[in-house]
C-alpha positions in Angstrom: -15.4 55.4 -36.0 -13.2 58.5 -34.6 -14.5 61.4 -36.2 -11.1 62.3 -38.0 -10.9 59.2 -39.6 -14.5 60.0 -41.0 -13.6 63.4 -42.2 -10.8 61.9 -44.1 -12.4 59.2 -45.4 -14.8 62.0 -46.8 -12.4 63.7 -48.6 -10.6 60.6 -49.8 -14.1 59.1 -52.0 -15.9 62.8 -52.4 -14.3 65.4 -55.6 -17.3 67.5 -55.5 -18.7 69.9 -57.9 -19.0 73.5 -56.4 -22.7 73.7 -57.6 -23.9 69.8 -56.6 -25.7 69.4 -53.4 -26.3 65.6 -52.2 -29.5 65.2 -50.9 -29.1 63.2 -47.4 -29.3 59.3 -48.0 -32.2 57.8 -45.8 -31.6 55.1 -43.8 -33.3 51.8 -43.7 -36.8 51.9 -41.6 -36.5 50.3 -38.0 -37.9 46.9 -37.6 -38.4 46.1 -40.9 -36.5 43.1 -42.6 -34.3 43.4 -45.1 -34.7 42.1 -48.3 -32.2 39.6 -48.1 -34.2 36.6 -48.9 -37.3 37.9 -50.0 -38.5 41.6 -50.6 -41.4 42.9 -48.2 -44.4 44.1 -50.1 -46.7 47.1 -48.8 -50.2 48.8 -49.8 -48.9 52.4 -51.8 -49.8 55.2 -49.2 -52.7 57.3 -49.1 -50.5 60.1 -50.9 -50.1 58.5 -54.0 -53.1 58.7 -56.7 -53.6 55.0 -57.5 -55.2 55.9 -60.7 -52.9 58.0 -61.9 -50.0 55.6 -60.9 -51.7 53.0 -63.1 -52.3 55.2 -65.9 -49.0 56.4 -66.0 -47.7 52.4 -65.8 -50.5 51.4 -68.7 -48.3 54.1 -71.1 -44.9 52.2 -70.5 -46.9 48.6 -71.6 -49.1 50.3 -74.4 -45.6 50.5 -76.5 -45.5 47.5 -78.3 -43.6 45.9 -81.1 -45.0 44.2 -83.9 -44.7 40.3 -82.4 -47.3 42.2 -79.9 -44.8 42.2 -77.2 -44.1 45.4 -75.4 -40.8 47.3 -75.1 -41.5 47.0 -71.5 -40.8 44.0 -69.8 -40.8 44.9 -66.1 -41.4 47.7 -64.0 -40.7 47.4 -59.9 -40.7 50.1 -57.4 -39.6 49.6 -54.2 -40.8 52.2 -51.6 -39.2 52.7 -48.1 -37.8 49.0 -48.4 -41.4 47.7 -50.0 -42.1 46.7 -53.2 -45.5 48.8 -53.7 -46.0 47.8 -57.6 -44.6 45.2 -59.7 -45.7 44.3 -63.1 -44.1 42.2 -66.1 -45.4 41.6 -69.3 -46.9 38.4 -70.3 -44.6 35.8 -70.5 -41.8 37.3 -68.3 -42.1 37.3 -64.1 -40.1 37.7 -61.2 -37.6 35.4 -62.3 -37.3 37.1 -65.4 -33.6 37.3 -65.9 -33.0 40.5 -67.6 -29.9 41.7 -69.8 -28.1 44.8 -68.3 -26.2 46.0 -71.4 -23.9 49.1 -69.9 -25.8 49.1 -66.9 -23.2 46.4 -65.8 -21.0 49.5 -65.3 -22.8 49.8 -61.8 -22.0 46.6 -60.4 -18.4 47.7 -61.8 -18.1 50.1 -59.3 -19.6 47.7 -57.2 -16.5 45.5 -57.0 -14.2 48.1 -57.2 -15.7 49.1 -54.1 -16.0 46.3 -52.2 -12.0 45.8 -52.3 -11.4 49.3 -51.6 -13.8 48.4 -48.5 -11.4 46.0 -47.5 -8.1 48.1 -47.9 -7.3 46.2 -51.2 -7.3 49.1 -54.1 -7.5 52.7 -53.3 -9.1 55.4 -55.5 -6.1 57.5 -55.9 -3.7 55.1 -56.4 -2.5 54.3 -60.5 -3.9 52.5 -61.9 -2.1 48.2 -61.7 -2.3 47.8 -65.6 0.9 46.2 -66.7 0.8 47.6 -69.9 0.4 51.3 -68.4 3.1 50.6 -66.2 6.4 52.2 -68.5 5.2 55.0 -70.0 3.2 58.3 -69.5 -0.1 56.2 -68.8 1.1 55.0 -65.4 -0.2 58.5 -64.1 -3.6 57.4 -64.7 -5.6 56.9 -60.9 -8.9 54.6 -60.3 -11.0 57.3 -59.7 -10.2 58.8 -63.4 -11.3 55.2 -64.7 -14.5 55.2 -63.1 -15.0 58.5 -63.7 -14.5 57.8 -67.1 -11.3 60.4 -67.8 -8.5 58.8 -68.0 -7.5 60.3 -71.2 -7.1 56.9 -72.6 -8.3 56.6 -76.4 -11.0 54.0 -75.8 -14.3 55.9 -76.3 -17.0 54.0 -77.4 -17.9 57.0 -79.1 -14.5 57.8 -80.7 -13.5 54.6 -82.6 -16.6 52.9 -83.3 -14.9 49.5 -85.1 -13.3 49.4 -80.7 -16.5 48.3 -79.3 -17.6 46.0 -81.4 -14.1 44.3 -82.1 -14.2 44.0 -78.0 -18.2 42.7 -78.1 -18.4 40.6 -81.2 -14.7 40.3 -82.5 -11.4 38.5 -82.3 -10.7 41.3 -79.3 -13.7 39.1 -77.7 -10.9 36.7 -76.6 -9.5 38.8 -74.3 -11.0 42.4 -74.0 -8.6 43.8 -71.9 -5.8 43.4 -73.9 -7.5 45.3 -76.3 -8.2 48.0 -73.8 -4.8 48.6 -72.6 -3.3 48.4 -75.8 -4.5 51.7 -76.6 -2.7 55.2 -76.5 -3.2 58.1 -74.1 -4.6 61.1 -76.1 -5.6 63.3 -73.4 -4.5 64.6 -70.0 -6.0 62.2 -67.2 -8.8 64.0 -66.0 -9.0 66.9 -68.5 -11.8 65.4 -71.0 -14.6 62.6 -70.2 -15.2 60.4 -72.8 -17.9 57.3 -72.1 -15.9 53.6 -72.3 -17.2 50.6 -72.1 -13.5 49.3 -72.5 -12.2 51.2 -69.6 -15.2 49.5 -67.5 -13.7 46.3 -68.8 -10.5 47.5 -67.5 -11.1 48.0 -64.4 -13.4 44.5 -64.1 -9.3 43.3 -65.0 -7.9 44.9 -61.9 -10.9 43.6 -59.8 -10.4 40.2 -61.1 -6.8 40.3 -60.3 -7.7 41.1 -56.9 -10.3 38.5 -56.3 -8.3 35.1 -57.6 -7.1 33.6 -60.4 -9.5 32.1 -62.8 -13.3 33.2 -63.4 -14.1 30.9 -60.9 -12.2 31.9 -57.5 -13.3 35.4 -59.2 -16.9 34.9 -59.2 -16.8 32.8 -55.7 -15.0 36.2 -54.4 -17.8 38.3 -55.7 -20.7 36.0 -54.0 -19.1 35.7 -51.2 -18.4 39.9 -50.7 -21.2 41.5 -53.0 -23.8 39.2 -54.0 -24.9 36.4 -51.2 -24.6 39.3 -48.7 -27.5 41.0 -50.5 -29.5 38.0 -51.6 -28.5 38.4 -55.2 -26.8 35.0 -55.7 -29.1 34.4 -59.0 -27.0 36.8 -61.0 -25.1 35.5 -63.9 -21.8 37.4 -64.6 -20.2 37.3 -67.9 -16.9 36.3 -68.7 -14.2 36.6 -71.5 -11.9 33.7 -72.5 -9.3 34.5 -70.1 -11.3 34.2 -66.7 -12.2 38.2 -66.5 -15.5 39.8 -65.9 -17.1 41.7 -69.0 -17.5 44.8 -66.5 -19.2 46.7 -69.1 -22.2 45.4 -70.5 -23.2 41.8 -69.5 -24.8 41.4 -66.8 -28.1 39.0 -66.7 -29.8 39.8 -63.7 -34.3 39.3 -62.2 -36.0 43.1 -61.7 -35.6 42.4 -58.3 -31.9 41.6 -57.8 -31.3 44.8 -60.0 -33.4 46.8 -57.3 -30.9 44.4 -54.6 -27.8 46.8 -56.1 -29.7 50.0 -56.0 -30.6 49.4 -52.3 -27.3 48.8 -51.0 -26.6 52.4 -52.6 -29.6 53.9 -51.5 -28.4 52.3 -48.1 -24.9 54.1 -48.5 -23.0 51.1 -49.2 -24.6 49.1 -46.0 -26.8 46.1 -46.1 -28.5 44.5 -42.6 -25.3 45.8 -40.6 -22.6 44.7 -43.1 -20.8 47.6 -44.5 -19.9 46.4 -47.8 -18.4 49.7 -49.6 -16.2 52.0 -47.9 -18.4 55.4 -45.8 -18.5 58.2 -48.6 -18.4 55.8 -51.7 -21.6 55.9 -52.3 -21.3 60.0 -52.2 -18.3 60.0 -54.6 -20.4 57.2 -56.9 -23.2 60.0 -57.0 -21.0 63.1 -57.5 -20.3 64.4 -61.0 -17.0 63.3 -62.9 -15.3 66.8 -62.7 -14.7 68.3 -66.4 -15.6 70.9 -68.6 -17.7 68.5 -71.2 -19.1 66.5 -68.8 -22.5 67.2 -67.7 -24.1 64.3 -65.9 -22.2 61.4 -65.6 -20.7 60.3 -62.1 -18.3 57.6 -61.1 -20.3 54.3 -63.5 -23.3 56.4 -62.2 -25.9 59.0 -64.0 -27.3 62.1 -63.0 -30.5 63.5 -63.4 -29.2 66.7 -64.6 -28.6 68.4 -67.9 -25.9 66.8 -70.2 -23.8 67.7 -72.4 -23.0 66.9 -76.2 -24.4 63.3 -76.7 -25.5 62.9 -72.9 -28.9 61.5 -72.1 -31.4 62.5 -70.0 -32.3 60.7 -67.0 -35.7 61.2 -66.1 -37.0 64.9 -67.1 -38.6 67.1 -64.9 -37.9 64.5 -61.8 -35.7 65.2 -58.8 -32.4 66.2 -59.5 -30.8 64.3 -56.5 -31.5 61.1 -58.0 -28.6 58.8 -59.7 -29.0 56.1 -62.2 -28.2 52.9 -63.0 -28.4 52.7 -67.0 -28.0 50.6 -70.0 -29.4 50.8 -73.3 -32.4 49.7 -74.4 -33.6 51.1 -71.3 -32.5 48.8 -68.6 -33.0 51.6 -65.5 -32.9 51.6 -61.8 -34.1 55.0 -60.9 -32.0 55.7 -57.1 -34.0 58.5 -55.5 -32.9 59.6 -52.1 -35.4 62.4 -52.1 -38.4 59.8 -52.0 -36.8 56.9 -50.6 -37.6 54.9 -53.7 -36.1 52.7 -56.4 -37.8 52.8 -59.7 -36.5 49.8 -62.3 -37.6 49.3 -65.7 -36.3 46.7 -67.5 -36.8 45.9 -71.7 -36.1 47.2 -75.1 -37.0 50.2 -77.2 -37.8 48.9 -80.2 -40.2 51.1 -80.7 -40.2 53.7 -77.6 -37.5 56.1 -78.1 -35.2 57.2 -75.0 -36.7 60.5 -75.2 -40.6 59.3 -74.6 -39.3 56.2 -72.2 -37.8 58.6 -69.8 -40.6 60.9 -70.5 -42.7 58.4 -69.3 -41.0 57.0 -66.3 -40.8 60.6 -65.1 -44.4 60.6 -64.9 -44.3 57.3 -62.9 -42.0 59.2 -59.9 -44.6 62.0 -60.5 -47.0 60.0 -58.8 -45.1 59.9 -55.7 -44.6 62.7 -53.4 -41.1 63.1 -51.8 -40.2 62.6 -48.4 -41.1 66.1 -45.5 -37.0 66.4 -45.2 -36.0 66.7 -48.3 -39.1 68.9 -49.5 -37.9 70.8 -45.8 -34.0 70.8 -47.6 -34.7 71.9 -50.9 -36.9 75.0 -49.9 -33.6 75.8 -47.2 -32.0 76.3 -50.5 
């Protein structure tokens, strides 16, 4: 590609914050296949304290509930393109499916940037909401959707009977109608506010995009996102009228979860196929840019300080990793610095956030990061 076209396309997908550096994305290891139809497994290296690794692993099982079963479920890691651990609790494996709760958001921005991959949608463009379309809301982009300020008052946070009319109520029926039907309160990218209907908004635009009912949609998205990665044994949620529940249902094995994370620790390119656009996985990792926003990114988290209510990610670890979330602790851990994927999968019942993330720190603890980006972050 001519190198002007790539210095546009940089700006186009990348709204930077002044003090966030991106840590280098590495590239998949020559000769080794990818894990299309089957992940390739590998000894862990010398560097990495087996005992401590397995201690550290023990803690996240020890945490159980009272039927005796723990709050963990599953814990992958994926090394260099190898699994290198994988462990489930008793009576769940590798076919596990597991439910994502918001960490559906990822695969959100998934889809929304697999048509913008193919010219469909654009980040900058307004938003195509009919209801937006006659009144001050039609100012509202893509990009402020999945950076979650579109000044739109559909916080989760902010009206708490919204969410659940949209999970468990009549709004069930069709959640997007619910969504749009809802004022702006707030100048489009002034405020960020956390929405699980504005996720399900932009599953709507997607959808509308990709066919007509929820099954040209879904044949769309196997055909573009999943097959392509070797994730065809997702299951997708749906809403009465034929639209993906972009924010919170997705039912997916540990090791199609790790599938997404790879193609973004891959920079949107799996086995030669560019599937999102060059510099969407950059903006995807990038913090949303407002004053109360700390560390969320575009349906990504960061691990680095929050603000108000904002989690964190995994203490005391790199900051250049980005997260794919949802609660009860559904985690893939994306960290460029090690070339690793780290997914946890399960409830907390009984493990807090706090001590969970605590605790999967201490896993990525075990693992040294790679020479260049120790080399890069002493450069700074």
């Amino acid at each position: 590609m001519p190198r002007l076209i790539t210095l546009m396309l940089g700006l186009l997908f990348s709204t930077f914050s002044q003090s966030q550096t991106l840590v280098p994305l590495p590239e998949h290891p020559s000769g080794l296949s990818w894990p299309t139809e089957t992940w390739p497994n590998a000894a862990l290296g010398d560097d990495v304290d087996r005992a401590a690794l397995d201690g550290a692993i023990a803690s996240l099982f020890a945490v159980k509930q009272a039927s005796g079963v723990p709050d963990t479920r599953a814990v992958l890691i994926i090394k260099s393109g190898q699994i290198v651990y994988e462990q489930y609790a008793e009576g769940f494996n590798k076919d596990s499916r597991f439910h994502s709760w918001s960490a559906a958001k990822s695969f959100t921005n998934a889809l929304i940037g697999v048509l913008a991959n193919q010219g469909k949608l654009d980040l900058d463009q307004q938003a195509p909401i009919p209801a937006w379309q006659d009144d001050e809301r039609s100012q509202i982009t893509v990009r402020q959707m999945l950076n979650m300020t579109s000044g739109i008052d559909n916080s989760d946070r902010a009206d708490g009977g919204l969410l659940g009319e949209a999970l468990c109520g009549r709004g069930a029926l069709d959640v997007n109608q619910l969504a749009a039907n809802r004022p702006l309160i707030s100048e489009p990218n002034s405020k960020w506010a956390y929405s699980t209907a504005t996720s399900n908004l932009l599953a709507f635009v997607a959808g509308n995009l990709m066919g007509d009912d929820r099954y040209s949609r879904q044949a769309y998205v196997n055909q573009h996102l999943l097959s392509p990665i070797g994730a065809d044994d997702i299951i997708m949620s749906y809403d009465k009228a034929g639209y993906f529940l972009g924010g919170s249902h997705v039912y997916a094995a540990a090791r199609d979860y790790a599938r997404l994370g790879y193609l973004y620790l891959r920079d949107g390119v799996w086995d030669g196929q560019r599937i999102l656009p060059e510099g969407w996985v950059d903006f995807s990792r990038t913090r949303a840019p407002t004053e109360n926003n700390g560390n969320h990114a575009a349906h990504f988290w960061l691990n680095v300080k929050g603000k108000g209510w904002q989690p964190d990610m995994l203490p005391g670890g790199p900051e250049s990793a980005f997260v794919i979330a949802g609660n009860g602790g559904q985690y893939v851990y994306i960290l460029p610095s090690h070339d690793m994927l780290l997914v946890r999968l399960g409830e907390w019942q009984i493990f807090s956030r706090a001590d969970l993330v605590k605790s999967l720190a201490a896993v990525v603890a075990v693992f040294p990061p790679l020479k260049e980006a120790t080399e890069s972050e002493s450069a700074e």
